[in-house]
Structure formats: C-alpha cells, structure tokens
C-alpha positions as CSV (number, residue, x, y, z in Angstrom):
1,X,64.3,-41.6,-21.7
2,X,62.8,-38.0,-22.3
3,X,63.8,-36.9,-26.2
4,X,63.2,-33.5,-27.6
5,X,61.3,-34.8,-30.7
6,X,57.4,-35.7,-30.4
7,X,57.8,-38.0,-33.7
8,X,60.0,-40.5,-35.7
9,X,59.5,-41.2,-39.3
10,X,61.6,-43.9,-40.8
11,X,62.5,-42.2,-44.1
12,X,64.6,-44.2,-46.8
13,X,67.5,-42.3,-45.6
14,X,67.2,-43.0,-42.1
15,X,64.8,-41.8,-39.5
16,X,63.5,-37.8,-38.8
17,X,63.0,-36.9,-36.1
18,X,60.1,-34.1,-35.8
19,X,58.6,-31.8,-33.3
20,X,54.9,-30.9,-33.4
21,X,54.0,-27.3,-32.8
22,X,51.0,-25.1,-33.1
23,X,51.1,-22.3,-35.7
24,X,48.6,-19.4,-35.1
25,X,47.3,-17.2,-38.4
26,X,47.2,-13.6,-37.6
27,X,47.6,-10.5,-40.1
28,X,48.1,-12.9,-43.1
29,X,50.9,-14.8,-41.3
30,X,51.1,-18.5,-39.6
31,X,53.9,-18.2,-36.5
32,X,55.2,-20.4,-34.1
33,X,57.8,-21.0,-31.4
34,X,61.1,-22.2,-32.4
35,X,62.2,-23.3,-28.9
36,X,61.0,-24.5,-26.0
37,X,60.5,-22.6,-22.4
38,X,60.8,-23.7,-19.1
39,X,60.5,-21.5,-16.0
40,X,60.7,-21.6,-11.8
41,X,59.8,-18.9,-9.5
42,X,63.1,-17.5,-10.1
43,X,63.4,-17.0,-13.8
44,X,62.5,-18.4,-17.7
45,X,64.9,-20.7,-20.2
46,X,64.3,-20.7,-23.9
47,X,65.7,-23.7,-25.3
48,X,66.4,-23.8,-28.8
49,X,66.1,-27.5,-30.8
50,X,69.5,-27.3,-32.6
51,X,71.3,-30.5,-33.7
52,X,68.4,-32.5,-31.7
53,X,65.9,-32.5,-34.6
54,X,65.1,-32.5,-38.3
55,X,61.9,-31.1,-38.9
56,X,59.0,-29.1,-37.6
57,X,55.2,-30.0,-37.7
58,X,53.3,-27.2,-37.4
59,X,49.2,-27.5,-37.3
60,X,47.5,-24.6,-38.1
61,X,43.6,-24.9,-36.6
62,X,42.9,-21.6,-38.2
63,X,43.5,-22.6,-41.9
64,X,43.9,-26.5,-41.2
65,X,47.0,-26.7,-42.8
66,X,50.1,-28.7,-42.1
67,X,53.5,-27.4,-42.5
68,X,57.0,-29.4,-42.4
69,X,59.9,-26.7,-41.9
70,X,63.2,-28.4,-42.4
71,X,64.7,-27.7,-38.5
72,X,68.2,-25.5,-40.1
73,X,65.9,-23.4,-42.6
74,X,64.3,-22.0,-38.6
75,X,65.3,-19.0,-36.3
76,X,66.0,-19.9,-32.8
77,X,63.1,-17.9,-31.1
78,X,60.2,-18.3,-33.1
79,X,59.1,-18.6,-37.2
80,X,56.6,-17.0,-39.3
81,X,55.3,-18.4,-42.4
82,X,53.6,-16.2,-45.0
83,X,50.2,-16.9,-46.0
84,X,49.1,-13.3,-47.3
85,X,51.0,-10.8,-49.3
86,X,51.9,-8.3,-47.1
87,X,50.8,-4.8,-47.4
88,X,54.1,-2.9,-49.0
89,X,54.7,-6.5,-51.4
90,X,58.1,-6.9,-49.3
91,X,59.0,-10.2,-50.9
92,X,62.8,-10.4,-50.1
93,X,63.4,-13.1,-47.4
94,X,59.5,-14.1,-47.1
95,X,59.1,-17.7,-46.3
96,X,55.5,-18.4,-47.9
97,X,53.6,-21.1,-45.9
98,X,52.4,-22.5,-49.7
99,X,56.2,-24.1,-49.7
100,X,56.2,-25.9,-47.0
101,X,52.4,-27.2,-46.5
102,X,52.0,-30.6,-46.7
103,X,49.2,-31.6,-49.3
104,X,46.0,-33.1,-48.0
C-alpha cells in the first residue's frame, strides 16, 4: 500500500507520521517543497500533503541541520526557514530555522 509519509514515529500520543525533504541554504534562507509533483508528457500536478501527515523532516546538507515543521504551521507550495537576518531586519512573519532544528 503506497502512503504519502516516508516515516512513523510512535509518539505517546499516537503515531506521526513525517515526510523527509531536502532543504537547500541560499541567501541566508533554508527552503523546501511543500508538495509533491508528478508529470506526463501532457502536463505537471503539485500535490499538497494536507490531512495525510504531521510533520516535515527537512535535511539541510549545507548547514547539517535537521528541522521538524509541524505539517499545518506549512504553505502548500513550498517553505522557507530563516537562518540569516535578512537585509531590511523584516522580522514580522519570519519563521527562523533556530525554532524548529532538532538538537544534535
């Protein structure tokens, strides 16, 4: 049977299920995809993960950090976590990578 999620965790409040990703750091930001796409010769389908997971796991290879992102804190498309202040210190609706790593 083909599942959306990549992992289980059996949590004391029941199981997670999580999806590994790959986050790439670029201009003081970690971002990944938020969906899944599948295409034919004819066209591409983004598939978003709503309602069929809990969490992300997002690797980082240029950092080597690990990130859980709760799956209803994430935009449908794709998410960017902030590692860097950014240039004007826009803080308002930053999600900072710091609160979601996972320690060492």
């Amino acid at each position: 049977m083909n599942q959306r999620y990549d992992l289980v965790v059996d949590d004391p409040k029941g199981f997670l299920r999580i999806q590994c990703k790959t986050g790439r750091l670029k201009n003081g930001v970690i971002e990944f995809r938020t969906c899944s796409t599948r295409s034919n010769t004819r066209s591409a389908m983004a598939r978003d993960y709503a309602g069929e997971i809990d969490l992300f796991a997002v690797y980082c290879p240029e950092n080597d950090g690990v990130y859980l992102v709760p799956s209803e804190e994430a935009p449908r498309r794709g998410m960017y976590l902030r590692v860097d202040e950014s240039r004007n210190r826009q803080n308002k609706r930053v999600r900072w990578a710091k609160d979601y790593e996972l320690p060492a």
